[in-house]
Structures are given as C-alpha cells and as structure tokens.
C-alpha positions as CSV (number, residue, x, y, z in Angstrom):
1,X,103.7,190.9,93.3
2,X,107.4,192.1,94.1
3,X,109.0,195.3,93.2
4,X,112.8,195.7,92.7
5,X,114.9,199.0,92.2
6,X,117.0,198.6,89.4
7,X,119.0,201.0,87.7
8,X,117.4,202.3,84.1
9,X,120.3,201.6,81.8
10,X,120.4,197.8,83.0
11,X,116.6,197.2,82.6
12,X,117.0,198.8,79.0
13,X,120.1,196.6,78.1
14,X,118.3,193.3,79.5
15,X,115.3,193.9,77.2
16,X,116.9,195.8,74.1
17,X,119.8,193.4,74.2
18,X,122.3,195.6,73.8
19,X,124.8,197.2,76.6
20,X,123.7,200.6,77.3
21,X,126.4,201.2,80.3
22,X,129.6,199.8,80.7
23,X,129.2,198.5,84.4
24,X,126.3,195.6,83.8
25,X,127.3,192.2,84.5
26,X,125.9,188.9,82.9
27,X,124.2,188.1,86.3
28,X,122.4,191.3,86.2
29,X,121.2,190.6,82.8
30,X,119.7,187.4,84.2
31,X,118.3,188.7,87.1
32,X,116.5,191.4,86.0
33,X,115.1,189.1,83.0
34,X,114.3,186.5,85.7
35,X,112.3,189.3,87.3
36,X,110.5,190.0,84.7
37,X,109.7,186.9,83.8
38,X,108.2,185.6,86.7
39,X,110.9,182.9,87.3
40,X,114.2,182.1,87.5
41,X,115.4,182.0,84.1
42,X,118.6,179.5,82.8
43,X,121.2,181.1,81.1
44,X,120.1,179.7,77.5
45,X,117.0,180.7,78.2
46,X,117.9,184.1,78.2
47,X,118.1,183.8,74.5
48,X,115.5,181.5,73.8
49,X,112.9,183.0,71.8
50,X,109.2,182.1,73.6
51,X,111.3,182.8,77.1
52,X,113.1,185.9,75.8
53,X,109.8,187.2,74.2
54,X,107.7,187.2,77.7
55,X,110.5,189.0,79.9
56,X,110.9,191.5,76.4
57,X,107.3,192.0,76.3
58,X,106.9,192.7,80.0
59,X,109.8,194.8,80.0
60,X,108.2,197.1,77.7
61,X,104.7,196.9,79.0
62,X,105.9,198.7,82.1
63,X,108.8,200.8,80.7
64,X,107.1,201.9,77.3
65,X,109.0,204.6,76.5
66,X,112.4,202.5,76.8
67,X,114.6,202.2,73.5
68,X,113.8,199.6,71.2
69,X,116.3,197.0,70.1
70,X,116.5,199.0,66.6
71,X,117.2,202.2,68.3
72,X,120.1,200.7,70.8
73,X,121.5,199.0,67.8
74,X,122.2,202.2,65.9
75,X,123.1,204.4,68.3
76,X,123.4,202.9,71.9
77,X,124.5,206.2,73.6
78,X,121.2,208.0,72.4
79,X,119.4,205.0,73.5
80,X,120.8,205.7,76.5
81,X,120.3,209.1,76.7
82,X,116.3,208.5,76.3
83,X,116.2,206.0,78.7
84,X,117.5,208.4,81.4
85,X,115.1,210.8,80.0
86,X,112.3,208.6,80.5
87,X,112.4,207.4,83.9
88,X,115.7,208.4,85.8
89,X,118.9,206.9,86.8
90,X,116.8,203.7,88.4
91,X,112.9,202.1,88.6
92,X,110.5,200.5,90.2
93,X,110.0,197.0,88.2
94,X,107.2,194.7,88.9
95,X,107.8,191.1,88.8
96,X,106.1,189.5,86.1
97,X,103.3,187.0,85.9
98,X,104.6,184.5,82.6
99,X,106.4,182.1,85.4
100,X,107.9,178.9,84.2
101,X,105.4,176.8,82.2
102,X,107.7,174.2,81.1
103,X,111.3,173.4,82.8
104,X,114.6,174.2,81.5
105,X,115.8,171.1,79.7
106,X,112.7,171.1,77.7
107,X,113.6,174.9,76.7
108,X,116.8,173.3,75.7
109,X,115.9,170.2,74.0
110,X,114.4,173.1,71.2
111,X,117.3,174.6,71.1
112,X,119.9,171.8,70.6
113,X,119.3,167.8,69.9
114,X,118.9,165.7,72.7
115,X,121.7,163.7,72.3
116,X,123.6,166.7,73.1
117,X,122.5,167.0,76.4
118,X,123.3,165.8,80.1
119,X,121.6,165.5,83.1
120,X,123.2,165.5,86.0
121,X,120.8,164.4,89.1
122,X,122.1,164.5,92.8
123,X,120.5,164.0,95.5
124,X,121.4,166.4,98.8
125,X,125.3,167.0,99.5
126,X,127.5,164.9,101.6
C-alpha cells in the first residue's frame, strides 16, 4: 500500500467538500480522492455518489478527527483551524483498497442518459 504526504487542509477539503485553504487546485482534489480511492478517479466521478462515498469513507477512517461536511459548511475557517489541530500542517495518507469495480462510462451512464454520451476510441498516436 502507498503512502503520500499531503498537506491537511487539502485532504479535509477533498473529503468535506468544501475549500478549507485558498491555494488547492481542482487536480489536487482529484488526486488525493484518487488516492484514496484506490484508483484513478474521472472528474464526474468525483461527485458521483457510490465513488464519492468510498474515497469520503476512507478519508475519514484514517483522519477521524477531520471536520465533517456540516462543520466546513458553517464555518470553514474553524474547520480549518481543527484540522490543523488534529494532525499538522500535512499527513501521511494510505492509499485505499475500494479500486475501480466498474469503468468510468458506466459511472456516467448513472449519471446522465446514454444518448448523451460519446466515446471516443483511438488507437496509439501517429
């Protein structure tokens, strides 16, 4: 199992789903859910719910005394301030076990019709 160093306040953001600093990007968001996950994770993905519910779950099976959600949504900056107060400016997260159990366009096909989306195929690059 892999360990990353990632700093606090963008683990609690990816699994609270709300910014607790102002220098996370999007792709940090996805990696660090990817991480926890187990897999590389899709951007929709990131907010569908059986997907989002594993990496949410393992976030907070390692990190149980992060903010919930409810907590970051009423007050963000004393979400903050406990995350910091739990574990430090950065930690140690495990990579998770959930992994991929059914591919991306199926995660999509629950999320919009079919007929909505496109697959592109290609093989190699000239």
């Amino acid at each position: 199992m892999g360990m990353k160093t990632f700093p606090t306040l963008r683990v609690a953001s990816t699994i609270t789903g709300i910014a607790l600093t102002h220098d996370m990007t999007y792709s940090d968001m996805q990696e660090i859910a990817s991480h926890l996950f187990g897999a590389p994770i899709w951007t929709h993905e990131l907010v569908h719910e059986p997907t989002k519910d594993a990496y949410v779950e393992e976030g907070y099976r390692q990190f149980p005394d992060m903010p919930t959600a409810e907590e970051a949504s009423a007050n963000y900056e004393t979400a903050a301030i406990k995350a910091l107060a739990a574990y430090g400016d950065t930690v140690e997260v495990a990579e998770g076990t959930h992994g991929r159990r059914e591919s991306p366009v199926d995660t999509l096909s629950r999320m919009v019709p079919p007929e909505k989306i496109v697959v592109i195929e290609t093989k190699g690059r000239a």
